[in-house]
HTML snippet that shows the backbone in 3Dmol.js (N, CA, C, O; Angstrom):
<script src="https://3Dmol.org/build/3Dmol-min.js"></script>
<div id="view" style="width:600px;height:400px;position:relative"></div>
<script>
const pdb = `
ATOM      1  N   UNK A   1     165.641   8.877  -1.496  1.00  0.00           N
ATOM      2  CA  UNK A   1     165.668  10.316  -1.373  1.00  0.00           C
ATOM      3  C   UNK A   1     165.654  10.671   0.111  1.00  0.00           C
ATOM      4  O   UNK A   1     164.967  10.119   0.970  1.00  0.00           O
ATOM      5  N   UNK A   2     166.687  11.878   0.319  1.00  0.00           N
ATOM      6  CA  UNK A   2     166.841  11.162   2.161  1.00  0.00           C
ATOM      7  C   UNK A   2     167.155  13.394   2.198  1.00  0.00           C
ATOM      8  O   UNK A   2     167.467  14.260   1.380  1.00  0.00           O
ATOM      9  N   UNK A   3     166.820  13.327   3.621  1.00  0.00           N
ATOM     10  CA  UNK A   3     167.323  14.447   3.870  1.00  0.00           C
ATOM     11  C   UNK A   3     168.371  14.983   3.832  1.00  0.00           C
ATOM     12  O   UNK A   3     169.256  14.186   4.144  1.00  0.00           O
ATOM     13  N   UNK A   4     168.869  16.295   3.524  1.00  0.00           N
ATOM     14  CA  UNK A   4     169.912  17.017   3.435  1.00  0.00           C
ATOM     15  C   UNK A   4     170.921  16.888   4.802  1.00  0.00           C
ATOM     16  O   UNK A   4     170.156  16.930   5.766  1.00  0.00           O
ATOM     17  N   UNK A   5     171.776  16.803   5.096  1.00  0.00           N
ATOM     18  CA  UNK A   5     172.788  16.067   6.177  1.00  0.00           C
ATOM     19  C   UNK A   5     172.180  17.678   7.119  1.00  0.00           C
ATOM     20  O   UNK A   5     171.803  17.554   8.285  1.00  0.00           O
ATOM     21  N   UNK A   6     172.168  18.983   6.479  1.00  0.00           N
ATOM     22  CA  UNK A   6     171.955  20.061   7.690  1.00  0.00           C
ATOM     23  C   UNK A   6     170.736  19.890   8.182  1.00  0.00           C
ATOM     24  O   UNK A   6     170.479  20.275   9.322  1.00  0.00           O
ATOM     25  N   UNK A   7     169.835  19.306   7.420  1.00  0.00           N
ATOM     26  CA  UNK A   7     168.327  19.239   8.174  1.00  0.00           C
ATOM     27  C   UNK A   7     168.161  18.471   9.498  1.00  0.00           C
ATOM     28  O   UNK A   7     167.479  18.726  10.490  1.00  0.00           O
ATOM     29  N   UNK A   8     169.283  17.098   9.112  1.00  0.00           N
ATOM     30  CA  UNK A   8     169.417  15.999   9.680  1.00  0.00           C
ATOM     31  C   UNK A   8     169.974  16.787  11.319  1.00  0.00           C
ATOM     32  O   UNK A   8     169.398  16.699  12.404  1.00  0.00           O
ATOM     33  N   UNK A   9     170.865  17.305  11.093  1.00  0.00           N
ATOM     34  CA  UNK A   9     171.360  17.984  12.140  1.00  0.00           C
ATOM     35  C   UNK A   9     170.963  19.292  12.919  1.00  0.00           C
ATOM     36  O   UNK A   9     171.449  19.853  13.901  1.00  0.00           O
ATOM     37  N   UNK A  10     170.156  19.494  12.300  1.00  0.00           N
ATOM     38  CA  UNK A  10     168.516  20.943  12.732  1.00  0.00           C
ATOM     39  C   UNK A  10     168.017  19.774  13.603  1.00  0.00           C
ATOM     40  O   UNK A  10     168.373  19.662  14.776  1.00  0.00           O
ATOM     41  N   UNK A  11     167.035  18.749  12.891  1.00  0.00           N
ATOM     42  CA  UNK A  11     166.386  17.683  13.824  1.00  0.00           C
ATOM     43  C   UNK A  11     166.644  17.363  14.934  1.00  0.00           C
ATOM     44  O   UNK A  11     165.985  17.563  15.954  1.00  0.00           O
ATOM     45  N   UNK A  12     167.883  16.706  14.770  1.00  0.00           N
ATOM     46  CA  UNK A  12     168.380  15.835  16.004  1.00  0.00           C
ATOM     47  C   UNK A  12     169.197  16.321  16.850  1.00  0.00           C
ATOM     48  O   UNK A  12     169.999  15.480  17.258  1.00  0.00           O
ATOM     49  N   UNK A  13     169.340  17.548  17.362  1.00  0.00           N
ATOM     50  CA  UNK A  13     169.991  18.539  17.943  1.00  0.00           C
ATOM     51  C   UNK A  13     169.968  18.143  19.279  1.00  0.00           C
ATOM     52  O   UNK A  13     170.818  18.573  20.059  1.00  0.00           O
ATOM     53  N   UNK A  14     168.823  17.135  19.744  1.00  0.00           N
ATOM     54  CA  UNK A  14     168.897  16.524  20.812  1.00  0.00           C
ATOM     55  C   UNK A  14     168.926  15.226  20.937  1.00  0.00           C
ATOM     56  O   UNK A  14     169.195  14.327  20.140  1.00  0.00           O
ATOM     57  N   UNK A  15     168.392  15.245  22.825  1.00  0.00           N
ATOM     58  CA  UNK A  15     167.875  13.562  22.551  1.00  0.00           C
ATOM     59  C   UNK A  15     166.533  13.150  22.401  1.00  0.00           C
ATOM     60  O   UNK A  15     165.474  13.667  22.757  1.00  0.00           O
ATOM     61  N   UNK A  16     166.744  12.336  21.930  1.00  0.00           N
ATOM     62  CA  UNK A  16     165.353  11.570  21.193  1.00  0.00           C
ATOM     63  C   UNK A  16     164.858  10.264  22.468  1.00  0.00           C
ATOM     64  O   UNK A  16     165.362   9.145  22.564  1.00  0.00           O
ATOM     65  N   UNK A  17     163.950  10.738  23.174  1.00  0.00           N
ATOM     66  CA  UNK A  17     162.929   9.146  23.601  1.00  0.00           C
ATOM     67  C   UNK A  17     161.734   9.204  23.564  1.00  0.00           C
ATOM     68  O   UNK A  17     161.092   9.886  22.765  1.00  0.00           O
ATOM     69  N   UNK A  18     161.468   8.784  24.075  1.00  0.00           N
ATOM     70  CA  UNK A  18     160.132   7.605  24.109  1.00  0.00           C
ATOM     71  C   UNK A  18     158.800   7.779  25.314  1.00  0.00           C
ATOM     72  O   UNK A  18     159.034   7.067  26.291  1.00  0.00           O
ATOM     73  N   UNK A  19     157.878   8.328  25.401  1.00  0.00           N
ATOM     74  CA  UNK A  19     157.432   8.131  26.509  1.00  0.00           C
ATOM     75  C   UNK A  19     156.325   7.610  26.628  1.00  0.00           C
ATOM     76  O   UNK A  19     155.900   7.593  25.473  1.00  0.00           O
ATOM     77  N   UNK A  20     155.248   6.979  27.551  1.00  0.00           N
ATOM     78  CA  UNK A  20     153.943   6.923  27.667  1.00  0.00           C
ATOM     79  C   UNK A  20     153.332   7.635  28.502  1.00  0.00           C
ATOM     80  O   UNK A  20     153.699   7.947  29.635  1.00  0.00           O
ATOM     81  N   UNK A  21     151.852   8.061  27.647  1.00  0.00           N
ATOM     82  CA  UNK A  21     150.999   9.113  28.530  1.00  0.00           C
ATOM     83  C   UNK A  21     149.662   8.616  28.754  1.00  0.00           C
ATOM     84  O   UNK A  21     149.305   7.676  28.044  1.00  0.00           O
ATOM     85  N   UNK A  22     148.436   9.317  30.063  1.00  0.00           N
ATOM     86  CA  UNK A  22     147.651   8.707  29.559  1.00  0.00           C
ATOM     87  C   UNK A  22     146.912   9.529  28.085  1.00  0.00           C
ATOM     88  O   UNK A  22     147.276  10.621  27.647  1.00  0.00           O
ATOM     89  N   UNK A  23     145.935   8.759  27.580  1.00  0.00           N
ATOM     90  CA  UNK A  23     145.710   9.900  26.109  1.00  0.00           C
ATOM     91  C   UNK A  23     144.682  11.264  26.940  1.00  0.00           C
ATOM     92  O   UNK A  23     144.331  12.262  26.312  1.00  0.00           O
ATOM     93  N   UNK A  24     144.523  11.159  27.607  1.00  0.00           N
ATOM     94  CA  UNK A  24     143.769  12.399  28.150  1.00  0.00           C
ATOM     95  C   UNK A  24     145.334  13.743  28.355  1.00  0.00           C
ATOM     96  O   UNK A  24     145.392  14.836  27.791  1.00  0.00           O
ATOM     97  N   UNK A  25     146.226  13.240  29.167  1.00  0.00           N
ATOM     98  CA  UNK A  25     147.145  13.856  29.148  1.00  0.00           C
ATOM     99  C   UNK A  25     147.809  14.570  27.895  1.00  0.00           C
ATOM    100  O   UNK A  25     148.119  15.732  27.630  1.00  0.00           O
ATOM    101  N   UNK A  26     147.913  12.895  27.009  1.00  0.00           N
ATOM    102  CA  UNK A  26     148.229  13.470  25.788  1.00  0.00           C
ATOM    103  C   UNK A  26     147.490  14.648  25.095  1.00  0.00           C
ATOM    104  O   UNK A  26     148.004  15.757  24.954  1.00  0.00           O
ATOM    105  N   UNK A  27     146.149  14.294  24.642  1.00  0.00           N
ATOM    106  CA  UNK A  27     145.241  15.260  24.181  1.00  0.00           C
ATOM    107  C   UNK A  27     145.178  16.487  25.180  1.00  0.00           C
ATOM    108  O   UNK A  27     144.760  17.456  24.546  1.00  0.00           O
ATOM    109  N   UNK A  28     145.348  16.709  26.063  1.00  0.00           N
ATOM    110  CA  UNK A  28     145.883  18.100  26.601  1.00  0.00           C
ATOM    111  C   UNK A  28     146.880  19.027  26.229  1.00  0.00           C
ATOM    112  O   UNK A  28     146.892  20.187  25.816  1.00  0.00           O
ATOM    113  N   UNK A  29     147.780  18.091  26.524  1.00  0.00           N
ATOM    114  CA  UNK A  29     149.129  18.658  25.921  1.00  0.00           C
ATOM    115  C   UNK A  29     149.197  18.856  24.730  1.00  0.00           C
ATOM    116  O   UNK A  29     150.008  19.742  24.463  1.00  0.00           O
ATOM    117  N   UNK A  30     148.508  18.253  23.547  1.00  0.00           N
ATOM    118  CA  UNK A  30     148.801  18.555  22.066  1.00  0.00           C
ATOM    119  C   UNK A  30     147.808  19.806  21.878  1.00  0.00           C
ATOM    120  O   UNK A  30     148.269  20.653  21.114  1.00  0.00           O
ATOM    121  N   UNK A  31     146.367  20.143  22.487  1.00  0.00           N
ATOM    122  CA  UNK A  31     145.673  21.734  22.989  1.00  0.00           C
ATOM    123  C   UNK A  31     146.731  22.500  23.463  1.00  0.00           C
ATOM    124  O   UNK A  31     146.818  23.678  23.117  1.00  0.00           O
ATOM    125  N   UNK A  32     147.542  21.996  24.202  1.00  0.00           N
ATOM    126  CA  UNK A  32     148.243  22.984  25.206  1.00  0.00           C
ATOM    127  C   UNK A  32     149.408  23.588  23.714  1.00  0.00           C
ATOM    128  O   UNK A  32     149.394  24.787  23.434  1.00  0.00           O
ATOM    129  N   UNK A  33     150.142  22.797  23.063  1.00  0.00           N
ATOM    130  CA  UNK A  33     150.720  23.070  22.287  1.00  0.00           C
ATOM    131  C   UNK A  33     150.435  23.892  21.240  1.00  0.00           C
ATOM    132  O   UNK A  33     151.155  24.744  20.721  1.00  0.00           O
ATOM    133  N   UNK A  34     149.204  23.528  20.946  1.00  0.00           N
ATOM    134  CA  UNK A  34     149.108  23.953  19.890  1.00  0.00           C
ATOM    135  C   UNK A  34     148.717  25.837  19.842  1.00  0.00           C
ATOM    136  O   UNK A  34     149.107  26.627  18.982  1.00  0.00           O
ATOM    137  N   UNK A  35     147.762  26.174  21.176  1.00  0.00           N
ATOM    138  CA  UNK A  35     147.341  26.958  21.680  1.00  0.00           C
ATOM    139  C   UNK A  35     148.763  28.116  21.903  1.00  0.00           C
ATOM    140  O   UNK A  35     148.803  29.279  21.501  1.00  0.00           O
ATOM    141  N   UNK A  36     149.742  27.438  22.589  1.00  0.00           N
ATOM    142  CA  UNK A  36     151.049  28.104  22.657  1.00  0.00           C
ATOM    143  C   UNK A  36     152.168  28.333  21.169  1.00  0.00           C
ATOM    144  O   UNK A  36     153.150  29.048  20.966  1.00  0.00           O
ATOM    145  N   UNK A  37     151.259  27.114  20.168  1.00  0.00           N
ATOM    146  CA  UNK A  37     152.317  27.408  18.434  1.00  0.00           C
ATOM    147  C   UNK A  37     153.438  27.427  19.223  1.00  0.00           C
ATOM    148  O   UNK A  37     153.896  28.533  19.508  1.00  0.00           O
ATOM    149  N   UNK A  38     154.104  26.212  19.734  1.00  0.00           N
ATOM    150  CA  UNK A  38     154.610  25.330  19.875  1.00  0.00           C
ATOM    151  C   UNK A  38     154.941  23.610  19.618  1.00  0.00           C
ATOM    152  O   UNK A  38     154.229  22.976  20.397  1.00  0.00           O
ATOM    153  N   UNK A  39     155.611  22.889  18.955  1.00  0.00           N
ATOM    154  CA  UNK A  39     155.707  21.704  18.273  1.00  0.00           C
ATOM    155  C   UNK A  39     155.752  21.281  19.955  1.00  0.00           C
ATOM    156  O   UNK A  39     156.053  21.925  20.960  1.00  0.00           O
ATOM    157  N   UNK A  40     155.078  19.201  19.619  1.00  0.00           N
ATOM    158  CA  UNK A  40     155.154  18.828  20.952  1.00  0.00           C
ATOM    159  C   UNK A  40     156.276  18.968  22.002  1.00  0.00           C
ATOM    160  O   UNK A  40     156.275  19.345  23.174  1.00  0.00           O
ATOM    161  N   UNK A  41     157.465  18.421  20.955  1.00  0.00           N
ATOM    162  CA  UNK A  41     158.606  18.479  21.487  1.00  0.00           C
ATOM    163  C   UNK A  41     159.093  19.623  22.484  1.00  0.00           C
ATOM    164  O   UNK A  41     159.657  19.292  23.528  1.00  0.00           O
ATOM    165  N   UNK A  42     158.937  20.617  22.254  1.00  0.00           N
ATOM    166  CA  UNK A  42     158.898  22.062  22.468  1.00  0.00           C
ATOM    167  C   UNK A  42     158.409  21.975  24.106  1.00  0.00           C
ATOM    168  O   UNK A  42     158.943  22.203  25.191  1.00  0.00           O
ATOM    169  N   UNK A  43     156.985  21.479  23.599  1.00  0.00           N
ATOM    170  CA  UNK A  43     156.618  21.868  25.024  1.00  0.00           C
ATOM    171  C   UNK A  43     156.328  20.940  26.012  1.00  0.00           C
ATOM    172  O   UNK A  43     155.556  21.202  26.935  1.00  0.00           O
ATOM    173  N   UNK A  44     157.009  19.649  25.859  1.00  0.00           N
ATOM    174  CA  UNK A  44     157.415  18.702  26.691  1.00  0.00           C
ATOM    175  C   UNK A  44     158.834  19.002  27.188  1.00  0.00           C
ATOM    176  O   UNK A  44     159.134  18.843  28.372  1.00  0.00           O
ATOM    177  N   UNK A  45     159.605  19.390  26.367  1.00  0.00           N
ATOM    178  CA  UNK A  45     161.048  20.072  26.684  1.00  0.00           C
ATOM    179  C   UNK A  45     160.880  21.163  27.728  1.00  0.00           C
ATOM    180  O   UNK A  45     161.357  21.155  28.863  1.00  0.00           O
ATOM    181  N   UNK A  46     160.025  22.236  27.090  1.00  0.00           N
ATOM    182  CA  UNK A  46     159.548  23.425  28.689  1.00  0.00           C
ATOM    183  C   UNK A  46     159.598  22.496  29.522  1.00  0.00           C
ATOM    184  O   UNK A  46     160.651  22.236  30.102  1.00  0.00           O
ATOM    185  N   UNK A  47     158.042  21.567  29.821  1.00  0.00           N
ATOM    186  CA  UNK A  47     157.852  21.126  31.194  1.00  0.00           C
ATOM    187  C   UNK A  47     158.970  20.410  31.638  1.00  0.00           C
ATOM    188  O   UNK A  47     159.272  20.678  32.800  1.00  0.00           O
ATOM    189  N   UNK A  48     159.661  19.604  31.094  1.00  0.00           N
ATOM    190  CA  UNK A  48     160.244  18.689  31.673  1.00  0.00           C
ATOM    191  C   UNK A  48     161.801  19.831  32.444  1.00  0.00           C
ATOM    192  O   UNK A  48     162.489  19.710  33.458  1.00  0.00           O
ATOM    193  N   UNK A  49     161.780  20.553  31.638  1.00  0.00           N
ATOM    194  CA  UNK A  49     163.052  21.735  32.437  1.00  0.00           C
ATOM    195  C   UNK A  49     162.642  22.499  33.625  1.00  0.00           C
ATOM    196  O   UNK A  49     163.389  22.753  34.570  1.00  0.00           O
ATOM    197  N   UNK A  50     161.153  22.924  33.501  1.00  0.00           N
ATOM    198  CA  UNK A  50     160.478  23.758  34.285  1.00  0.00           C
ATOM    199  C   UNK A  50     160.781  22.543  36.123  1.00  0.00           C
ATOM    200  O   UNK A  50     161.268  22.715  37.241  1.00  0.00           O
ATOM    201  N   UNK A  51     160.073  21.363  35.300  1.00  0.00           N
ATOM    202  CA  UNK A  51     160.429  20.155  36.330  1.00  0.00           C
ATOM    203  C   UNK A  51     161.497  20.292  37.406  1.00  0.00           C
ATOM    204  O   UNK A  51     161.574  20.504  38.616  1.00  0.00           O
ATOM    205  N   UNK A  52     162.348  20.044  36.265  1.00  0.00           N
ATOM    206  CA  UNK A  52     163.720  20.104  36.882  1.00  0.00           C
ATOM    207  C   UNK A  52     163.843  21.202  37.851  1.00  0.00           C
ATOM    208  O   UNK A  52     163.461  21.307  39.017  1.00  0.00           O
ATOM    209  N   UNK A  53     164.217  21.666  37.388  1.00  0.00           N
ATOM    210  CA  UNK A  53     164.690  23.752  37.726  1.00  0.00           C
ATOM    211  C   UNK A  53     163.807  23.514  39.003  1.00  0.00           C
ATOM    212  O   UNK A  53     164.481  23.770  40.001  1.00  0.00           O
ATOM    213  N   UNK A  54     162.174  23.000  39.410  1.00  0.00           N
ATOM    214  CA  UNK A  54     161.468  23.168  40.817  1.00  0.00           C
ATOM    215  C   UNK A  54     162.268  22.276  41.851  1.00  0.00           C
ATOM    216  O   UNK A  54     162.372  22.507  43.055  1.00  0.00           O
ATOM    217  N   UNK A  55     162.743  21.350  41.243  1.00  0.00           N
ATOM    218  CA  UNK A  55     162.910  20.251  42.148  1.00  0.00           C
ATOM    219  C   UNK A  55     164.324  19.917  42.162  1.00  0.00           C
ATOM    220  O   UNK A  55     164.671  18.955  42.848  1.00  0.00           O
ATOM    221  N   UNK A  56     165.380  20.717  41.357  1.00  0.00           N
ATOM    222  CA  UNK A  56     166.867  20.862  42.342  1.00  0.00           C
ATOM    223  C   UNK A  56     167.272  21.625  43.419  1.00  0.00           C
ATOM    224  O   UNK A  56     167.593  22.809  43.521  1.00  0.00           O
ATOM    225  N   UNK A  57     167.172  20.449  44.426  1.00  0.00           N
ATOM    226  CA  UNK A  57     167.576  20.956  45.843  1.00  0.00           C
ATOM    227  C   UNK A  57     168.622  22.604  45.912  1.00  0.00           C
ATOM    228  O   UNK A  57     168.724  23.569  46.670  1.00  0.00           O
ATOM    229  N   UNK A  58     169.067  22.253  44.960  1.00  0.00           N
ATOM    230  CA  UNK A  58     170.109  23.767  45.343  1.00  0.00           C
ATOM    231  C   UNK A  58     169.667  24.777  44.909  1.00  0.00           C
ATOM    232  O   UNK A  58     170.101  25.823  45.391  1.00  0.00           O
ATOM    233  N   UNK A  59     168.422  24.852  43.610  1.00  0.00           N
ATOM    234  CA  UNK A  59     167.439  25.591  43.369  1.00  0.00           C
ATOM    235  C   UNK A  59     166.446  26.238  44.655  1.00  0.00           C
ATOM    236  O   UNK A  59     166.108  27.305  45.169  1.00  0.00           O
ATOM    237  N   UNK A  60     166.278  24.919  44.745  1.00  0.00           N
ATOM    238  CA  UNK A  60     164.756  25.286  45.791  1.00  0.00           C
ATOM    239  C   UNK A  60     165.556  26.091  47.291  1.00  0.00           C
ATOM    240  O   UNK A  60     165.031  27.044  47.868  1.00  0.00           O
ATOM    241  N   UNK A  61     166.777  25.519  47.683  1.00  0.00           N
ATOM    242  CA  UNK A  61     167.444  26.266  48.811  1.00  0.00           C
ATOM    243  C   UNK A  61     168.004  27.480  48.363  1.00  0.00           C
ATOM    244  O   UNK A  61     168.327  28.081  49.388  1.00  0.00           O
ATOM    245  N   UNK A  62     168.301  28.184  47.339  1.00  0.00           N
ATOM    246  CA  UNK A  62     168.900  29.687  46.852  1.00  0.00           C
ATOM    247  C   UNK A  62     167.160  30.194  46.714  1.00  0.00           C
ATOM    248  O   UNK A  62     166.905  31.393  46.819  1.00  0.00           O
ATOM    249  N   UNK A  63     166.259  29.386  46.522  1.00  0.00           N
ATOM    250  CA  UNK A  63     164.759  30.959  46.380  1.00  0.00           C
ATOM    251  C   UNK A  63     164.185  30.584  47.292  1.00  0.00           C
ATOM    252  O   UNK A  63     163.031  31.012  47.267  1.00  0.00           O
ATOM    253  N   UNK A  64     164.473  29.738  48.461  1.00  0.00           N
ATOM    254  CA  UNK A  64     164.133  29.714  50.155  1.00  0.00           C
ATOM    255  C   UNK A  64     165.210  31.688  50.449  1.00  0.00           C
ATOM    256  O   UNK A  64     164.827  32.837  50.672  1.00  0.00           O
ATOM    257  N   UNK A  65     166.278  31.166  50.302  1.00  0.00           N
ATOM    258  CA  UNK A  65     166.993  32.096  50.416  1.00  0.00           C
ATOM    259  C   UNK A  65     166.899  34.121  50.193  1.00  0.00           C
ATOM    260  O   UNK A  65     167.273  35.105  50.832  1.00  0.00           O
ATOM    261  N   UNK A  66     166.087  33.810  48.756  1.00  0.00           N
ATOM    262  CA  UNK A  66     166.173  35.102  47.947  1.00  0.00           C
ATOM    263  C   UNK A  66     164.553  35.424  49.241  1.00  0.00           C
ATOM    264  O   UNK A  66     164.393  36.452  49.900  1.00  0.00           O
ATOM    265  N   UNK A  67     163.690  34.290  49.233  1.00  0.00           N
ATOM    266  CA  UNK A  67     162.451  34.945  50.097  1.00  0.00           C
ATOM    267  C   UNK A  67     162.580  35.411  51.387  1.00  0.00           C
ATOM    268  O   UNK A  67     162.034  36.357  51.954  1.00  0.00           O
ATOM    269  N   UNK A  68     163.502  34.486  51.812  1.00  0.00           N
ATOM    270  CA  UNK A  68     163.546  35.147  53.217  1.00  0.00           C
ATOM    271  C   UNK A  68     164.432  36.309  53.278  1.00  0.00           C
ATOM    272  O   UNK A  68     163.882  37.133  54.009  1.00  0.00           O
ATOM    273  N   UNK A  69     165.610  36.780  52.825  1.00  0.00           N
ATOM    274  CA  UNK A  69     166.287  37.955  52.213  1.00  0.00           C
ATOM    275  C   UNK A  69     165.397  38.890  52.242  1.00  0.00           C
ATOM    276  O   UNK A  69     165.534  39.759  53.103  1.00  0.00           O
ATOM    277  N   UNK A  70     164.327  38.957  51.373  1.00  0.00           N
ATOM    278  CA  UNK A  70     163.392  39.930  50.893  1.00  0.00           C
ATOM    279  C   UNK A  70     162.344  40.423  52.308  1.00  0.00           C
ATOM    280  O   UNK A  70     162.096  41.612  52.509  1.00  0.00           O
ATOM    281  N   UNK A  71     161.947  39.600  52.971  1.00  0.00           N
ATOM    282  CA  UNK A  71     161.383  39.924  54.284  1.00  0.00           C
ATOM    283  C   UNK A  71     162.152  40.407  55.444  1.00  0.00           C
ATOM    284  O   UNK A  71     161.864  41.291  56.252  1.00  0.00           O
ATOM    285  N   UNK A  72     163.036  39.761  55.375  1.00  0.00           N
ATOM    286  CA  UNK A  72     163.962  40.842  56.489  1.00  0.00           C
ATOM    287  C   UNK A  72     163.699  39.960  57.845  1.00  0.00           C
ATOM    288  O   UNK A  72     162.850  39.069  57.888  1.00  0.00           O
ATOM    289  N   UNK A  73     164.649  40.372  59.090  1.00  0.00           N
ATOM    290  CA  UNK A  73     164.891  39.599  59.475  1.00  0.00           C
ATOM    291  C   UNK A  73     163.612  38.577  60.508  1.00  0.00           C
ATOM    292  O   UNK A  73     163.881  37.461  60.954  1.00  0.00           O
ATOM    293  N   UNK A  74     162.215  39.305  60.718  1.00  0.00           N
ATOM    294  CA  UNK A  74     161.240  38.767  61.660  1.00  0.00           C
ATOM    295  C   UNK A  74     160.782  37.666  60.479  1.00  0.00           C
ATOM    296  O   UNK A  74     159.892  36.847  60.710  1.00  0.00           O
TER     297      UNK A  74
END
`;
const viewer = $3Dmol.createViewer("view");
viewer.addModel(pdb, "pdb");
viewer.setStyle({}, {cartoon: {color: "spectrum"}});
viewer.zoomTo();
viewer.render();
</script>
């Protein structure tokens, strides 16, 4: 008895890995989740985008940009 092929494809809409944490981390994050009614996935997906998004160089140089814009020229 196996899932319906659309469920199958609800599920796996992404990619699927693997990670290790320490369990303190873990047990944070599953508070953190749960607190937000958010599934883990969910909110390992936030952080790990949030990640990203801080730490692409062409990110971080366009809101160098937008700040100094906003102050003017001193």
């Amino acid at each position: 008895m196996g899932l319906a092929p659309a469920r199958l494809f609800w599920y796996n809409h992404g990619m699927k890995t693997a990670i290790s944490l320490p369990d303190t981390l873990f047990e944070a994050a599953e508070k953190l989740a749960k607190r937000m009614n958010l599934s883990r996935s969910a909110l390992y997906a936030r952080a790990v985008e949030d990640f990203v998004r801080r730490n692409d160089p062409d990110d971080l140089t366009a809101e160098i940009n937008r700040v100094l814009a906003s102050e003017g020229p001193q």
